[in-house]
C-alpha positions in Angstrom: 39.9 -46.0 95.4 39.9 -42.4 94.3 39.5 -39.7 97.1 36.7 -38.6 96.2 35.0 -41.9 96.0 36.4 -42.4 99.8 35.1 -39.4 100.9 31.4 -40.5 99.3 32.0 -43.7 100.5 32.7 -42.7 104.1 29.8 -39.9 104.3 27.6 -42.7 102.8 28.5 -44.9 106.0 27.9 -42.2 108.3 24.6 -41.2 106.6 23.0 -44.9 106.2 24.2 -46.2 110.0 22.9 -42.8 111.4 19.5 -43.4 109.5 19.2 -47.6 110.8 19.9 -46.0 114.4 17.5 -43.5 114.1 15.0 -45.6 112.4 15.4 -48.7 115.0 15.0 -45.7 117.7 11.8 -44.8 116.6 10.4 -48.2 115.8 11.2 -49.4 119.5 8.5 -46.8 120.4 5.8 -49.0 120.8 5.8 -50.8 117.1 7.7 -53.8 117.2 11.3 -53.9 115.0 10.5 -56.3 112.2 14.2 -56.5 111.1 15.6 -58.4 113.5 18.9 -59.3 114.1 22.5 -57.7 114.5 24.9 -55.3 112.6 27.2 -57.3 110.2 28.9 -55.3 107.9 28.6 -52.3 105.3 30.1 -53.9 102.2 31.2 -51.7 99.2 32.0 -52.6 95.3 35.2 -51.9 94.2 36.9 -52.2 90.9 40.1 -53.7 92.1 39.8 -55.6 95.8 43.8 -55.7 96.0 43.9 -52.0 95.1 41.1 -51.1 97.6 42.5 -53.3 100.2 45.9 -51.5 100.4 44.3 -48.2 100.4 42.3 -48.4 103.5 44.9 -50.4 105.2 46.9 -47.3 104.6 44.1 -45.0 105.9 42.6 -47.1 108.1 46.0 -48.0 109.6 44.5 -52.4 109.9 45.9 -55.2 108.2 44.2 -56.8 105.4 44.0 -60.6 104.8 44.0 -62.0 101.2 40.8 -61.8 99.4 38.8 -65.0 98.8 37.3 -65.7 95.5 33.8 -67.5 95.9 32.3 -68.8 92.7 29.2 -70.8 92.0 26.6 -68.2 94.0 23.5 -69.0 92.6 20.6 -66.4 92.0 17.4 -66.6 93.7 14.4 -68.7 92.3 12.2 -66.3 89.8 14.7 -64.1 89.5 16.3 -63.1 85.7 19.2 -65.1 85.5 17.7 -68.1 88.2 19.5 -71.3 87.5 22.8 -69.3 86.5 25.9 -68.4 89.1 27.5 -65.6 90.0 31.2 -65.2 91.5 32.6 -62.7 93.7 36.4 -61.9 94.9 36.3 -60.4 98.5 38.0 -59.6 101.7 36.7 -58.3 105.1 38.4 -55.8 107.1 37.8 -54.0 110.4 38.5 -50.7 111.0 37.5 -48.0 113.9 35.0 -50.6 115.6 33.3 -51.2 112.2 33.6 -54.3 109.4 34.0 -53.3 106.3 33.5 -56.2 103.3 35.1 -55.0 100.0 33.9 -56.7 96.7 35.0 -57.1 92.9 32.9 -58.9 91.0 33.7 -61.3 88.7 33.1 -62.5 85.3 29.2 -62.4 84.6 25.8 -60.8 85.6 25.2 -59.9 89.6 24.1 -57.2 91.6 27.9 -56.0 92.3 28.4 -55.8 88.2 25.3 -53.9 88.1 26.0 -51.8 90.7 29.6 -50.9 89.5 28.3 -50.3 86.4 25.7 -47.7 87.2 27.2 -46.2 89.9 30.7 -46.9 90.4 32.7 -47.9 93.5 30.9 -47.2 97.0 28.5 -48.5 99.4 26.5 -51.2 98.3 25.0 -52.6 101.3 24.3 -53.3 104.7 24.3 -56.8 106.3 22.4 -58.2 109.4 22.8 -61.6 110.6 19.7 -62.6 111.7 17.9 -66.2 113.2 16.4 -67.1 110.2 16.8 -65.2 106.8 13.9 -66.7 104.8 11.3 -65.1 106.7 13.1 -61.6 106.6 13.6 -61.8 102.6 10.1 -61.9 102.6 9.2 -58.9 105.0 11.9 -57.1 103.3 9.9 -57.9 99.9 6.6 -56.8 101.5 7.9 -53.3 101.8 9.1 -53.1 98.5 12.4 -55.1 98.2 13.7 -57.3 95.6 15.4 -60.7 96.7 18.5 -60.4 94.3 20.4 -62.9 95.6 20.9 -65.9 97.9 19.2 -69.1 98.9 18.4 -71.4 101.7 21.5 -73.7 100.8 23.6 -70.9 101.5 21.6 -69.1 104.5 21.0 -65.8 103.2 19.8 -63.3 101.1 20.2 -59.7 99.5 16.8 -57.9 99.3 17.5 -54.5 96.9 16.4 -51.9 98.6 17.6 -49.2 96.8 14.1 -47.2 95.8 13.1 -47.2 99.8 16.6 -46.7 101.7 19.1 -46.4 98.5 20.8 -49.6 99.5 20.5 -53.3 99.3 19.9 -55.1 102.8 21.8 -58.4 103.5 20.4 -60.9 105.6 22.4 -63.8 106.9 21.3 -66.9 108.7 23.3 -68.3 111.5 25.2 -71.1 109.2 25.8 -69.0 106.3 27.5 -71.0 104.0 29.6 -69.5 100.7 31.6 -72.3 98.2 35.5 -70.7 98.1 37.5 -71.7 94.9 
């Protein structure tokens, strides 16, 4: 990853977890928090996982597993490309109390190939594993969010919520479920 994409992409994580804390914060004043659940992950695009891996490892000072390649994702009901796949390769790291979740897209439309494509590598978005996804794909789409991604045999979803916040939001189910290949 270039160094200026790791300095975009670390200011980016500062920036958006600054703005959930701050926006849960004043939410909890009276108003109930409608997303709930707990902090997952930030996960970012990357052009080469491998490549990305080695380079925070080195900056980050962690160790790296091997990516995983998942394949046969499906896209969400009503969606463009509904009934068609998508396939990701990823890895997950953690570094400075934080887990990180880089992905290369494979082959084929997704929201990562779209996002690389119009905006390079960086933050893509921001997972919460909540109690039951379903019903917060649907608030998230209430405020403006378009499911993307996921579906009730795989326990979760990614809302784009790019116009509101400038990010996608991933929700995850308790049993979230992804086919590796």
């Amino acid at each position: 990853m270039k160094a200026r994409n790791r300095t975009i992409v670390t200011g980016t994580i500062g920036f958006v977890l600054g703005t959930l804390v701050t926006t849960a914060l004043v939410r909890g004043q009276g108003a109930p928090t409608k997303l709930a659940g707990e902090f997952g992950h930030v996960a970012m695009v990357v052009s080469d996982v491998e490549e990305s891996a080695r380079t925070f490892a080195d900056i980050f000072g962690v160790s790296v597993p091997p990516p995983r390649v998942i394949k046969n994702i499906p896209f969400p009901p009503g969606s463009p490309n509904a009934g068609k796949t998508m396939g990701t390769k990823t890895t997950f790291l953690q570094a400075n109390g934080m887990n990180l979740e880089l992905i290369e897209p494979l082959d084929g439309p997704s929201p990562w190939r779209d996002f690389l494509e119009k905006n390079g590598e960086g933050v893509h978005h921001i997972a919460f594993t909540v109690p039951e996804w379903a019903p917060m794909v649907k608030f998230l789409e209430s405020k403006g969010g378009t499911w993307v991604q996921g579906t009730e045999e795989f326990d979760f979803g990614y809302v784009d919520l790019t116009q509101q916040l400038g990010f996608t939001v991933e929700v995850m189910g308790p049993n979230v479920n992804l086919p590796a290949q």
